[in-house]
C-alpha positions as CSV (number, residue, x, y, z in Angstrom):
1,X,15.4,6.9,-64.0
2,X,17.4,3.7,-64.5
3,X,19.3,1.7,-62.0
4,X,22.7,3.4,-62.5
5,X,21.1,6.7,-61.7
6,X,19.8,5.4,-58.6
7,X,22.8,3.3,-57.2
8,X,25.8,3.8,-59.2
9,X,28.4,1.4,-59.0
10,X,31.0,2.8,-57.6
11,X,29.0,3.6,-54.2
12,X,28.9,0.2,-52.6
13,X,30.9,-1.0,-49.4
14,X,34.1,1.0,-49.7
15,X,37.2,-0.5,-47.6
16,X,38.8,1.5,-44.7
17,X,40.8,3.6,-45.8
18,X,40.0,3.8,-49.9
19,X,40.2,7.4,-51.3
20,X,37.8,8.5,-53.8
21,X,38.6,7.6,-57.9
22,X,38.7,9.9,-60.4
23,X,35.2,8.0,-61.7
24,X,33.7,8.8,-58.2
25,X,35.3,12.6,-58.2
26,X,33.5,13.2,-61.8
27,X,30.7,12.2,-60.8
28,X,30.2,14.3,-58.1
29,X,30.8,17.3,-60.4
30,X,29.1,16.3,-63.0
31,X,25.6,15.4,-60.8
32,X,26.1,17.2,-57.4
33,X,26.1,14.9,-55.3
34,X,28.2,11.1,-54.2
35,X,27.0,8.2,-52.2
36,X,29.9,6.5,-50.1
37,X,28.9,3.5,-48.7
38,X,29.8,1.8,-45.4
39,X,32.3,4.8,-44.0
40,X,31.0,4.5,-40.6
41,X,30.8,1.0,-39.0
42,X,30.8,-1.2,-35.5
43,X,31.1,0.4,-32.5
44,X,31.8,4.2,-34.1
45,X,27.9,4.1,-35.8
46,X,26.9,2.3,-32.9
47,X,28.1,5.1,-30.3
48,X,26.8,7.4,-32.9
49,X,23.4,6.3,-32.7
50,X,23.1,5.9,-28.8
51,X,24.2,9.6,-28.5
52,X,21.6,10.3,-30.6
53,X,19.1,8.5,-29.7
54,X,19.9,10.8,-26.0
55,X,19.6,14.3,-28.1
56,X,16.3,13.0,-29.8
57,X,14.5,12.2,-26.3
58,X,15.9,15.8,-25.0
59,X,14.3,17.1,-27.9
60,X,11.1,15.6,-28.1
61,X,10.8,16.0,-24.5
62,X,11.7,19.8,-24.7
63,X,15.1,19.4,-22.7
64,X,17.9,22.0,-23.3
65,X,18.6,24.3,-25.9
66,X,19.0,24.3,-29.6
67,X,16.3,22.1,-30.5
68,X,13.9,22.8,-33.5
69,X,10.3,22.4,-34.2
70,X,8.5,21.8,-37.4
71,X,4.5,23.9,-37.3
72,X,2.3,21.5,-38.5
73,X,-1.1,23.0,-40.4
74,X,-2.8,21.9,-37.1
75,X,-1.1,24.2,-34.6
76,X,1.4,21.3,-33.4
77,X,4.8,21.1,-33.5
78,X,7.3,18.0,-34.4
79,X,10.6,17.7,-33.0
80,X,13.0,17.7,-36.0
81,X,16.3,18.7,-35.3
82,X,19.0,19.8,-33.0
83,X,21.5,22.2,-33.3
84,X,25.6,22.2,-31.9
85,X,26.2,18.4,-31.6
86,X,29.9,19.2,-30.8
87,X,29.2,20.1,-27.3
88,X,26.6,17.2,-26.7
89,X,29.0,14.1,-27.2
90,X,32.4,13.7,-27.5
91,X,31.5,10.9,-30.3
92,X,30.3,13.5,-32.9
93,X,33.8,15.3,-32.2
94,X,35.1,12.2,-32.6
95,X,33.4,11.3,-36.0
96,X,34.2,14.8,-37.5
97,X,37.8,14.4,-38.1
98,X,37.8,10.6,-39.2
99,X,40.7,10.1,-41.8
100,X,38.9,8.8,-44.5
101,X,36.4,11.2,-44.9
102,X,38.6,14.0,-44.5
103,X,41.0,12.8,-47.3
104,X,37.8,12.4,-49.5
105,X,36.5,15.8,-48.3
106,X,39.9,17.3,-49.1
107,X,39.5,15.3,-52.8
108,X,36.3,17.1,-53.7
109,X,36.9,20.3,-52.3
110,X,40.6,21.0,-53.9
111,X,41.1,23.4,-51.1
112,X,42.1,24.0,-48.0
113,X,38.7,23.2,-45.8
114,X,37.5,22.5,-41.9
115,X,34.4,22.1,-40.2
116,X,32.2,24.8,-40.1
117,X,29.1,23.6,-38.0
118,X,26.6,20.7,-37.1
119,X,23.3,19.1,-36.4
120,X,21.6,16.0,-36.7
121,X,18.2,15.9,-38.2
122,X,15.5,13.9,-37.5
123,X,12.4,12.1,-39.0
124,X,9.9,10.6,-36.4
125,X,8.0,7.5,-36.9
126,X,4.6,8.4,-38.8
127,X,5.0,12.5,-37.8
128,X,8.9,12.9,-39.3
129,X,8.3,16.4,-40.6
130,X,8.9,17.4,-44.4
131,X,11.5,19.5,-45.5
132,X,10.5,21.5,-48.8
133,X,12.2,21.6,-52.3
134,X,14.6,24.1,-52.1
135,X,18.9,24.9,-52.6
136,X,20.4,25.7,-49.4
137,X,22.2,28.9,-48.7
138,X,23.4,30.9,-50.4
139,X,21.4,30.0,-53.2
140,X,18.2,30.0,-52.3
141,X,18.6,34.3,-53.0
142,X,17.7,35.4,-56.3
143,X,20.6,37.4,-56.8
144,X,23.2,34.6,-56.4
145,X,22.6,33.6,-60.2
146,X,26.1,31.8,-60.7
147,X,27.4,29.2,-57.9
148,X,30.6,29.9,-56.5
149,X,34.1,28.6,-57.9
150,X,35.1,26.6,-54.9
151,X,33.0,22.8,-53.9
152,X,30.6,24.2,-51.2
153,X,28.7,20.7,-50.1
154,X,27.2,19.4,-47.1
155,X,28.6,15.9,-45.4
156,X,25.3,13.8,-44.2
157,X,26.4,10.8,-42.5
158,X,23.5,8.3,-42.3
159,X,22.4,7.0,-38.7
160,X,19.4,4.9,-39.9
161,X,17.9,3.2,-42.9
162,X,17.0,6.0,-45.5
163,X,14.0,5.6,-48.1
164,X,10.9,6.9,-49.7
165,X,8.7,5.2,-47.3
166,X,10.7,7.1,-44.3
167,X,10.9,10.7,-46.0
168,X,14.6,9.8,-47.9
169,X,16.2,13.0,-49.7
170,X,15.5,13.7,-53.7
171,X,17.6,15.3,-55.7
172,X,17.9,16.7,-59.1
173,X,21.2,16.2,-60.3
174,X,23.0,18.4,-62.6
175,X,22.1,22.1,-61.9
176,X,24.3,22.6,-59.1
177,X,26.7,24.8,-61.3
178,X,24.3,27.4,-62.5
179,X,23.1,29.2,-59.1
180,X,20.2,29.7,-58.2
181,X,17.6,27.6,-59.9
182,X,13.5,28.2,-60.4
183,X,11.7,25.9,-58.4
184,X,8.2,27.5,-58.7
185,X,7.1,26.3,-61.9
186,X,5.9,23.0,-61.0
187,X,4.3,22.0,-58.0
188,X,5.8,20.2,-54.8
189,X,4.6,16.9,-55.3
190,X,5.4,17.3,-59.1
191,X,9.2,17.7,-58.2
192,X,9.5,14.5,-56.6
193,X,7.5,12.6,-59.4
194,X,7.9,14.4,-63.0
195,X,10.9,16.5,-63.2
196,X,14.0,13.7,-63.0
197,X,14.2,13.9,-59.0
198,X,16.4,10.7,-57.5
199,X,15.4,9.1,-54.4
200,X,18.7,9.0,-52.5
201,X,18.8,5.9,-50.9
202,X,21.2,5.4,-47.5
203,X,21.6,3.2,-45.0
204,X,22.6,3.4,-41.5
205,X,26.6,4.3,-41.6
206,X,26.7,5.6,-45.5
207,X,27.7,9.0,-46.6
208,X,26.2,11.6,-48.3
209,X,28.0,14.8,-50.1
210,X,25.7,17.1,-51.5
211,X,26.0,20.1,-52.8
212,X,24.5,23.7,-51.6
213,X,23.1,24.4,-54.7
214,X,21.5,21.2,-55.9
215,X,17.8,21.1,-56.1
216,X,16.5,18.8,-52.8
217,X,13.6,18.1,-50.8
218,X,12.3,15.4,-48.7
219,X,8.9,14.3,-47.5
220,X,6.9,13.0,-44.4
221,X,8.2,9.7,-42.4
222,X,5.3,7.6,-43.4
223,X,6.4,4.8,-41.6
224,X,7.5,2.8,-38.4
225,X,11.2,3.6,-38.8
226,X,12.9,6.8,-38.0
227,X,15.5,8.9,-40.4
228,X,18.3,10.6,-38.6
229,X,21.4,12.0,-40.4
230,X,24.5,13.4,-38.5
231,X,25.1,16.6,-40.7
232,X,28.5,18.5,-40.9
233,X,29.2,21.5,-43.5
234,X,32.6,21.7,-44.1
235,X,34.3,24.4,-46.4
236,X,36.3,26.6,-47.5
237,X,37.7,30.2,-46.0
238,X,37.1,31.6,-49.3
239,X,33.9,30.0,-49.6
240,X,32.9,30.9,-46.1
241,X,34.1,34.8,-46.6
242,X,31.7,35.4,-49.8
243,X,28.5,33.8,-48.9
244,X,28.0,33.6,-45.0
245,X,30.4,36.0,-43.7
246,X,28.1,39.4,-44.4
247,X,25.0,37.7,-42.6
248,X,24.4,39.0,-39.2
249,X,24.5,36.2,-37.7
250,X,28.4,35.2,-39.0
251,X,29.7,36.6,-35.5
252,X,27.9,33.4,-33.6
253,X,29.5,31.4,-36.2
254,X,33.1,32.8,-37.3
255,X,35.2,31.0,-39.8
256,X,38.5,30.0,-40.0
257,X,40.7,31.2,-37.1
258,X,43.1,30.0,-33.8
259,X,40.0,28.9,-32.4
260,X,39.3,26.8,-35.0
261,X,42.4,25.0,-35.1
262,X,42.2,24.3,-31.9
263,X,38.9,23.4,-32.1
264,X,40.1,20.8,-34.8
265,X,42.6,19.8,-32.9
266,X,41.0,19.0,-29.7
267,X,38.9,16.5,-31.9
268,X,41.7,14.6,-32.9
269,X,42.8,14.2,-29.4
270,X,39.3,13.2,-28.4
271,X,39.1,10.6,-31.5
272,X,42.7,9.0,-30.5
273,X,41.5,9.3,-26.7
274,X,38.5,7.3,-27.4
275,X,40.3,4.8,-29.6
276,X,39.5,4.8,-33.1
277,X,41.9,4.4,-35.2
278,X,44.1,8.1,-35.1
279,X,43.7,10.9,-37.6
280,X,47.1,11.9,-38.5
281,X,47.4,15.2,-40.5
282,X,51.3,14.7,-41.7
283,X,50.7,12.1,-44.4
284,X,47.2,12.5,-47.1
285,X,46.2,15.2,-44.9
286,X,48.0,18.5,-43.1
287,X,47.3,21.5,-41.4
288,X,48.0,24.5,-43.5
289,X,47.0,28.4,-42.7
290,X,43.5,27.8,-43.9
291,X,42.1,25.4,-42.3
292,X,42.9,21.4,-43.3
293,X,44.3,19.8,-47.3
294,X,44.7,16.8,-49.2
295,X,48.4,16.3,-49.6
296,X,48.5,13.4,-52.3
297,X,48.1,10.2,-52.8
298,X,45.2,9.7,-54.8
299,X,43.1,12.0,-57.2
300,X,41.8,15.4,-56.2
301,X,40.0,18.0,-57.8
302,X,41.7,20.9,-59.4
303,X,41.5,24.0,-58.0
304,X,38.3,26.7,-58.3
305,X,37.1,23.5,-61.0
306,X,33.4,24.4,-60.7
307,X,34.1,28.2,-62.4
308,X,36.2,25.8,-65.1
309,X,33.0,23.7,-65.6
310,X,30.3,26.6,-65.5
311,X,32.2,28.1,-68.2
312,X,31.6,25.2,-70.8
313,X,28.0,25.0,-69.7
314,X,26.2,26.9,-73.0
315,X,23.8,29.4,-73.1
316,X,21.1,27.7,-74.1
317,X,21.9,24.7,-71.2
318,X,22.3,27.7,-69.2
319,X,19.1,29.0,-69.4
320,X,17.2,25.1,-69.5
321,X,19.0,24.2,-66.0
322,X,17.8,27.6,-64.4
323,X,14.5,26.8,-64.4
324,X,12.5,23.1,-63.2
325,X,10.1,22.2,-65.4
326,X,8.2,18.5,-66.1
327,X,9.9,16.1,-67.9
C-alpha cells in the first residue's frame, strides 16, 4: 500500500459548500469507497457528539430500546450500537439533510435518493467489539452474483478519531462491482494483513461513502479512545424495491412514500429551526416523485453507471475479483 492509496489527495479539508470533482466521483467508482474530509464542524460535530455521548450511556447502561449487544466468547456482552437515532435527537435530523452532503450524495448516486434509516455505532475503550469481514446486504447472499446498476453506499459520518489502534474500518477496494465476493479462502486476520485491505483512516467530523458491496471488516478497540460513527443509508427507490423490499421485515422499514417526504421535510425545518445554515431543495438539490436529486452545478454520475462499468470488467477480472485470496 502506498501513501496515495491510504490518503488520497483529493480527501483533505474540503470548504463549505465544495461539490465533489469528477477526480473524486471516479474514484469512488473505480475503488468503492471516498473520504471527505472536514464536512461536519464547530458546534454541528460538537452537538453531534454530546447527543451521542447520551445514547452511549443509555446503552451501556441498558436504558430504552433499540440498543445492540456484541456476545463475547466469554458469555458477556459489549454495548455496540443503537438503532433509530432520528427519534433520539433532533441534531441527527438535523445533520441528515445538510446541503453539502446531499448535493454530493445526489453526485454519486445519479438518481433520485432519500434517507432510508440510521444508527450510530460504537467502539468502547479496550472492549469496542469487532465487526467481521463481510459485504453488507444484499450481498452477503450467494445468489446476488452481480451488484446492482444503481450506487447503493452507506454515509458514515465520523464522531471521533478513527484508526487501527481503535478498531478503524479496512477495505478492499475494487470488487464492489462484481457481487458477491468469496471471503472464506483466507483467514480473518489474513484479510486485514495480506490481501490489499486499506486502513480507513477518519477523524472526528470526516465522511465516509462506502459501498454495500465492498469487502470491510474492522477489529477490537485496543485502546483508550472510543470509535463512534453516525451512520445513514441513503438510496435509491429502485435500489430499495430489488434488494430490501421482499425481506420480511421491509414493512417496519418502507421505502419511498408521503411519509417519507414528510419525514424529509420535517428535517429541514428542524435544521433551519436550530440554525444551521438552511438546506434549500430549489437550487443543486429538488424534491422530485422519488425521493431527493442533484439538479446541476457540478459533475454527477451518469445514470445506472455501475451496469456501464461491470460490463467492461472481463472475464478473467471477473472471476480474480470474485474470490479474496493473498497477495
Amino acid at each position: 500500500m502506498n501513501a496515495t492509496e491510504r490518503n488520497p489527495p483529493f480527501s483533505q479539508t474540503k470548504e463549505l459548500g465544495r461539490m465533489l470533482t469528477q477526480d473524486q466521483i471516479d474514484y469512488f467508482h473505480q475503488n468503492g469507497y471516498l473520504i471527505m474530509r472536514g464536512l461536519f464542524k464547530g458546534k454541528e460535530l460538537e452537538l453531534l457528539q454530546r447527543a451521542a455521548d447520551e445514547v452511549q450511556a443509555q446503552g451501556v447502561a441498558r436504558q430504552g430500546q433499540n440498543h445492540r449487544y456484541y456476545k463475547n466468547r466469554d458469555g458477556s456482552e459489549t454495548y455496540w450500537r443503537s438503532e433509530d437515532m432520528w427519534n433520539r435527537g433532533d441534531i441527527f435530523k438535523a445533520a441528515t439533510v445538510k446541503q453539502e452532503l446531499l448535493e454530493n450524495i445526489g453526485q454519486i448516486i445519479g438518481h433520485s435518493f432519500y434517507p432510508w434509516n440510521d444508527s450510530l455505532v460504537v467502539k468502547l475503550p479496550h472492549s469496542g467489539a469487532p465487526v467481521h469481514w463481510h459485504q453488507d446486504p444484499p450481498y452477503g447472499a450467494k445468489a446476488r452474483d452481480k451488484t446492482f446498476g444503481i450506487p447503493n453506499f452507506t454515509t458514515d459520518i465520523y464522531l471521533d478519531h478513527s484508526g487501527p489502534d481503535n478498531g478503524c474500518v479496512y477495505a478492499i477496494h475494487g470488487r464492489h462491482l462484481v457481487g458477491h465476493v468469496d471471503l472464506k479462502k483466507v483467514s480473518e486476520e489474513d484479510l486485514y494483513t495480506k490481501c490489499g485491505a486499506v486502513p480507513l483512516e477518519m477523524e472526528a467530523g470526516d465522511v465516509l461513502f462506502h459501498c454495500l458491496s465492498t469487502p470491510h471488516g474492522s477489529s477490537y478497540n485496543h485502546s483508550d479512545i472510543q470509535r463512534r460513527i453516525f451512520y445513514v443509508h441513503y438510496l435509491n427507490e429502485e435500489v430499495y424495491q430489488d434488494s430490501y423490499a421482499p425481506e420480511p421485515w421491509a414493512k417496519e422499514l418502507p421505502g419511498w412514500s408521503e411519509k417519507r417526504r414528510a419525514q424529509i421535510a420535517e428535517m429541514l425545518d428542524v435544521r433551519k429551526a436550530m440554525g444551521f445554515e438552511e438546506t434549500k431543495l430549489d437550487g443543486t438539490l429538488r424534491f422530485d416523485e422519488n425521493g431527493i436529486s442533484f439538479a446541476g452545478g457540478g459533475p454527477v454520475t451518469p445514470p445506472r453507471y455501475w451496469e456501464t462499468l461491470a460490463s467492461d470488467i472481463t472475464a478473467e477480472q471477473w472471476a480474480e475479483k470474485k474470490v479474496v485470496q493473498r497477495i
